[in-house]
C-alpha positions as CSV (number, residue, x, y, z in Angstrom):
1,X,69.5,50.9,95.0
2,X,70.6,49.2,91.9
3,X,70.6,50.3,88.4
4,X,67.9,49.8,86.3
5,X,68.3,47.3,83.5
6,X,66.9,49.3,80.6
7,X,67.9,52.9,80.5
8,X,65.2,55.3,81.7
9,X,62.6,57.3,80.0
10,X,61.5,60.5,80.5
11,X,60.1,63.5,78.4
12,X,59.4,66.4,79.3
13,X,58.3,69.7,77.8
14,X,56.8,73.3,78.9
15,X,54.8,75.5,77.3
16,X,53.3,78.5,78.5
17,X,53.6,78.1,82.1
18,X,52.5,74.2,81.4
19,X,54.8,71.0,82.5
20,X,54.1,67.8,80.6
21,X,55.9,64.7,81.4
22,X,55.4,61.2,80.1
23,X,57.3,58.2,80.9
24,X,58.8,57.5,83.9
25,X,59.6,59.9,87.3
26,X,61.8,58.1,89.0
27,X,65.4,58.6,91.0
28,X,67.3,58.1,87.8
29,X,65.3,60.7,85.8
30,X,64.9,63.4,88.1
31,X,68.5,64.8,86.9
32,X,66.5,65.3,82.8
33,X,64.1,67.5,84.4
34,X,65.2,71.1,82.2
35,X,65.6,73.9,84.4
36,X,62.5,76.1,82.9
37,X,60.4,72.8,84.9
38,X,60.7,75.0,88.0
39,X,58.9,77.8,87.2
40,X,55.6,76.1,85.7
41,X,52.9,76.8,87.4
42,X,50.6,73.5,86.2
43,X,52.0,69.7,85.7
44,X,50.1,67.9,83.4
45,X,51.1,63.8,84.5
46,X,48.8,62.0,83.1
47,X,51.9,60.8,80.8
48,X,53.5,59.1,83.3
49,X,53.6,55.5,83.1
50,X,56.0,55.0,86.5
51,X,56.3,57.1,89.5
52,X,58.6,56.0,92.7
53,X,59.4,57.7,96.2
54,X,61.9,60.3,94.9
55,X,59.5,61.3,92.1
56,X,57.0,61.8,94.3
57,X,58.6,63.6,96.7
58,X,59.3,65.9,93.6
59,X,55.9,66.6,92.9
60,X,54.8,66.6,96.9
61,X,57.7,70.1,97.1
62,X,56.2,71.7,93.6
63,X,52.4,71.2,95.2
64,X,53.6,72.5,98.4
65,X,54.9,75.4,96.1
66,X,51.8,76.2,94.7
67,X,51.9,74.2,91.5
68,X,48.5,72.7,90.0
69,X,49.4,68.4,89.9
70,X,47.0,67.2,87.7
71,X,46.5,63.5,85.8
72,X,47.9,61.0,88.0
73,X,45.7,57.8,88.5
74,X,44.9,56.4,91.9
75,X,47.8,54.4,92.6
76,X,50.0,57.3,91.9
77,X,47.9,59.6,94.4
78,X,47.9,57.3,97.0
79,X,52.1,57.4,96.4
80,X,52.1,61.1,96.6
81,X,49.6,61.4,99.7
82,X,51.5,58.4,101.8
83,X,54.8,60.9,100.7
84,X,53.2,64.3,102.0
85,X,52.1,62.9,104.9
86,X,55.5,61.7,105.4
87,X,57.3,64.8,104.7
88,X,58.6,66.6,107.9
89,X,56.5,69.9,109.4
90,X,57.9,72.6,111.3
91,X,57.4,72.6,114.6
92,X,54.4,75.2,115.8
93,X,55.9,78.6,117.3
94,X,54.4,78.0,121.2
95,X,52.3,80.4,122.3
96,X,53.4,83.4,124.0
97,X,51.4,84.1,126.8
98,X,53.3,85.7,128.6
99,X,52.4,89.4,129.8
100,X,53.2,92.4,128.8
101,X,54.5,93.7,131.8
102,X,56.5,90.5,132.2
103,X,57.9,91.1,128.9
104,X,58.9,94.3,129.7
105,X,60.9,93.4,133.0
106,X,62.2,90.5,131.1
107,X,63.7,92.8,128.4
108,X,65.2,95.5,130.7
109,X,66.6,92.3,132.8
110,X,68.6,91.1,129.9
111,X,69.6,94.5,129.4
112,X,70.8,95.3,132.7
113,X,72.9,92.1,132.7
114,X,74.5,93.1,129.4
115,X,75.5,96.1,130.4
116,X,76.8,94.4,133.5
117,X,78.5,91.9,131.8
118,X,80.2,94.8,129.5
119,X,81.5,96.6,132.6
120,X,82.7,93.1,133.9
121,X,84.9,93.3,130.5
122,X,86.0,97.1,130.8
123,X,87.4,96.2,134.1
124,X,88.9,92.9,133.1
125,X,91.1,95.0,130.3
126,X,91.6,97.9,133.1
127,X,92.8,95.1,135.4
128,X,94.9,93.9,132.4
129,X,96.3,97.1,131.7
130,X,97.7,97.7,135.5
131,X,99.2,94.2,136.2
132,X,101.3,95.0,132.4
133,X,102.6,98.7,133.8
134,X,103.0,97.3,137.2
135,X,105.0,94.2,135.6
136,X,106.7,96.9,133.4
137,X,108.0,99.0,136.0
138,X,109.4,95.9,138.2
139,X,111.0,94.5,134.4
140,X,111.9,97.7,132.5
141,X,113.4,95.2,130.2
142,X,110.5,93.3,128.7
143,X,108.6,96.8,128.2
144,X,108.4,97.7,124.6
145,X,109.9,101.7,124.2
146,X,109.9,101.0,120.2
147,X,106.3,99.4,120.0
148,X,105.0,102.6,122.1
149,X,106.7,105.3,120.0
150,X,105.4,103.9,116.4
151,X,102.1,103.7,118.2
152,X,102.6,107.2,119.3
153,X,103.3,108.0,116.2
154,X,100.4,106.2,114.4
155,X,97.7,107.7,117.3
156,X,98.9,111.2,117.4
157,X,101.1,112.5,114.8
158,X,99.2,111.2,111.8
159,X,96.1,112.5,113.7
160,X,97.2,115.7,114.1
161,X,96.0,117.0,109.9
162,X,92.4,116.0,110.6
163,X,92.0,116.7,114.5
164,X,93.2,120.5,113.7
165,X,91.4,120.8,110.5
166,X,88.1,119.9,112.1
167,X,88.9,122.0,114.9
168,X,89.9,125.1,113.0
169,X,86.3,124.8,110.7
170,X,84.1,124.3,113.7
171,X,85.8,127.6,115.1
172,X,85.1,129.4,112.1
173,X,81.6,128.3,111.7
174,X,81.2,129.1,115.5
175,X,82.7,132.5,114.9
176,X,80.5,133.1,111.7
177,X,77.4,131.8,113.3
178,X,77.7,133.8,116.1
179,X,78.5,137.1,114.5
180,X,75.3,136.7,112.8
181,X,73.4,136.8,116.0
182,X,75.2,139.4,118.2
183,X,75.3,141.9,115.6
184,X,71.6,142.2,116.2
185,X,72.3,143.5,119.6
186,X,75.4,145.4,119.3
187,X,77.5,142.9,121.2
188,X,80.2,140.9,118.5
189,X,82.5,141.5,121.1
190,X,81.5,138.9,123.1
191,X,81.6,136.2,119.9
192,X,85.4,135.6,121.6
193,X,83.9,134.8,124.9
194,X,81.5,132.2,123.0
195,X,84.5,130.9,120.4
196,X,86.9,130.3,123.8
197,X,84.3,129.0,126.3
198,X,82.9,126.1,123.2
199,X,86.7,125.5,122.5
200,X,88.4,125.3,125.6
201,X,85.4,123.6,127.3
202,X,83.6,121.2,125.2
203,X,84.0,121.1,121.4
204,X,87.9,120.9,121.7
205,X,88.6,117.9,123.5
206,X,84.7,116.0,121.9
207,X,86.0,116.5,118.4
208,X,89.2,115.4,119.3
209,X,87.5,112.1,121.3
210,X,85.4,111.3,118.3
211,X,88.4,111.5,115.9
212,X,90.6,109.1,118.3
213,X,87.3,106.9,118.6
214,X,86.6,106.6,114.8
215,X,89.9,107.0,113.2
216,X,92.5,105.2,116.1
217,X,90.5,102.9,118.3
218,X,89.0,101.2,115.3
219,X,92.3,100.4,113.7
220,X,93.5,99.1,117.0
221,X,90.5,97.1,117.4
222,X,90.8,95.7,113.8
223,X,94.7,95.2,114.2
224,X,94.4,92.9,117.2
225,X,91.0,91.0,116.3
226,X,92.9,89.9,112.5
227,X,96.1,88.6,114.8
228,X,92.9,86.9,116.9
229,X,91.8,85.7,114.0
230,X,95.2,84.7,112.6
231,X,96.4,82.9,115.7
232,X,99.2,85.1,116.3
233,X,98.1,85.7,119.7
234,X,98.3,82.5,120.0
235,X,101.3,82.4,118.5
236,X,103.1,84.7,121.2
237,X,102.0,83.0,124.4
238,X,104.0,79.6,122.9
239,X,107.0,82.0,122.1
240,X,106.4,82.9,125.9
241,X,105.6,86.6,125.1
242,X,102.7,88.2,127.0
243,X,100.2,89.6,124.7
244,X,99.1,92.2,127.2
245,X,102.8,93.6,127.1
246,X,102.9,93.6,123.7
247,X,100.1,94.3,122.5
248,X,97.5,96.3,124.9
249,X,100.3,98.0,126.5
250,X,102.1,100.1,124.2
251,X,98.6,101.1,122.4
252,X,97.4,101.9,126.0
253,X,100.0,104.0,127.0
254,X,100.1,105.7,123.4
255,X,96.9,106.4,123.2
256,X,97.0,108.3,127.2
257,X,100.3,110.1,125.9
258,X,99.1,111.6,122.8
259,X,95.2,112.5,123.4
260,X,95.9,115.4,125.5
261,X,98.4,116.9,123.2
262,X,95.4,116.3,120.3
263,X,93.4,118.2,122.5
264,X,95.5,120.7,122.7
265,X,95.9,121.0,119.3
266,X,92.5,120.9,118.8
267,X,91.8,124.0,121.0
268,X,94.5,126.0,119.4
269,X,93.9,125.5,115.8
270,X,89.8,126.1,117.1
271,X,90.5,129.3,119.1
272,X,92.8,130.2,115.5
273,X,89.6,129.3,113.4
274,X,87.7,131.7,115.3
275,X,90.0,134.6,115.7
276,X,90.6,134.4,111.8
277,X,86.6,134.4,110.9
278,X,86.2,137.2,113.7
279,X,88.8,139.6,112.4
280,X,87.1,139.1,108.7
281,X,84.1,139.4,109.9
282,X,83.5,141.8,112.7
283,X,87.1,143.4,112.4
284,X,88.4,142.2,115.8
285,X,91.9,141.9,115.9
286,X,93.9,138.9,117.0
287,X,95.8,141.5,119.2
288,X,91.9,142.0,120.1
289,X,90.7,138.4,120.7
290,X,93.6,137.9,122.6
291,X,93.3,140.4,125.2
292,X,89.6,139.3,125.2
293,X,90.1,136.0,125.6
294,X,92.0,136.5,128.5
């Protein structure tokens, strides 16, 4: 479009919710519009002595925003209806008729092939995992003994403050918790029964799980989706390294070494948690509790 030969005029003031412009609302003027224009609620045009396609579609947006157009003659109107009727609609939503009981099979369908499709992945990374020790143990040389000890050492030793810590409270508050309520019958003796069989059984090795999961697993996760991201991975298979030796190995095997010392750990420092709250409070021994407990 070319330039127009005389500069462009157009004025434009608000006042109490109140746009008034006069002169002309074209392409080249929509830029001298002040920012306050878009928040009045009422345009008073009858100012305006020219009005093109881009002006109109201006005021066809700020009626379809609520605002109050008034004081345009006819040709002007018939430029902003010919412009609304050209602006684009939304498609309707179709109609859902489908039934409800459709809907429901539908829903638990896609469900069931999700959770089909994330066991298809568990496997593929199970499947991954073997080939790599099975590869390792026919080529001892290309498996990675210092990759697997800093991950050992990343998994399990610096897991070992919080997994015991958690796992010494919970057998104090299991100790203190359960002294409360045998002492109504006369039997806080058997508060070492209940402290070793929700250690040893259950609470021990699920605490030690949920620290591994939340602490370990997501850093792993996080540490291997940024070299994704990174194309690192990418990266190793043109070096002609194999990620899954690298990389899913030695966490693998790190993570299988060190979670049953961390539940062991776990079930001494409860089984200490408890002993210490039960010889406070009930006066058992630990020369006691550990002829009870076994």
């Amino acid at each position: 479009m070319p330039s127009p030969a005389a500069p462009p005029d157009l004025r434009a003031t608000v006042q109490t919710g109140v746009l008034r412009l006069e002169g002309e609302l074209t392409v080249w003027t929509l830029d001298l519009l002040p920012p306050e224009a878009e928040a009045a609620e009422r345009l008073e045009l009858s100012g305006l002595t020219r009005l093109d396609t881009a002006g109109a579609w201006y005021l066809a947006n700020r009626a379809g925003a609520g605002a109050h157009l008034d004081g345009l003659d006819e040709t002007q109107s018939r430029l902003l209806r010919s412009v609304t009727k050209a602006r684009p609609q939304p498609d309707p939503a179709p109609a859902d008729d489908t039934p409800g009981w459709r809907r429901i099979l539908l829903a638990t369908g896609a469900w069931v092939v999700g959770a089909l499709i994330f066991l298809r992945e568990l496997a593929e990374y199970l499947g991954r995992f073997l080939a790599a020790c099975a590869r390792g143990i026919r080529h001892p040389a290309d498996f990675r003994l210092t990759s697997l000890v800093y991950h050992c050492q990343e998994t399990g030793l610096r897991a070992v403050p919080i997994v015991a810590l958690m796992s010494f409270l919970i057998g104090v508050v299991l100790a203190f918790q359960g002294a409360a309520q045998l002492r109504q019958f006369g039997a806080e003796i058997f508060v070492v029964d209940l402290i070793s069989i929700s250690i040893l059984r259950e609470l021990g090795i699920l605490l030690t799980a949920i620290v591994v999961a939340g602490r370990t697993a997501s850093a792993l996760t996080a540490s291997i989706g940024s070299m994704k991201m990174n194309e690192e991975i990418d990266a190793m298979r043109t070096l002609g390294l194999d990620p899954d030796m690298v990389l899913l190995l030695p966490r693998v095997l790190a993570l299988i070494i060190t979670l049953p010392i961390l539940g062991l750990i776990a079930d001494i420092s409860g089984l200490v948690g408890g002993a210490l709250m039960s010889w406070i409070e009930l006066g058992i021994s630990p020369s006691m509790f550990k002829y009870k407990l076994i």
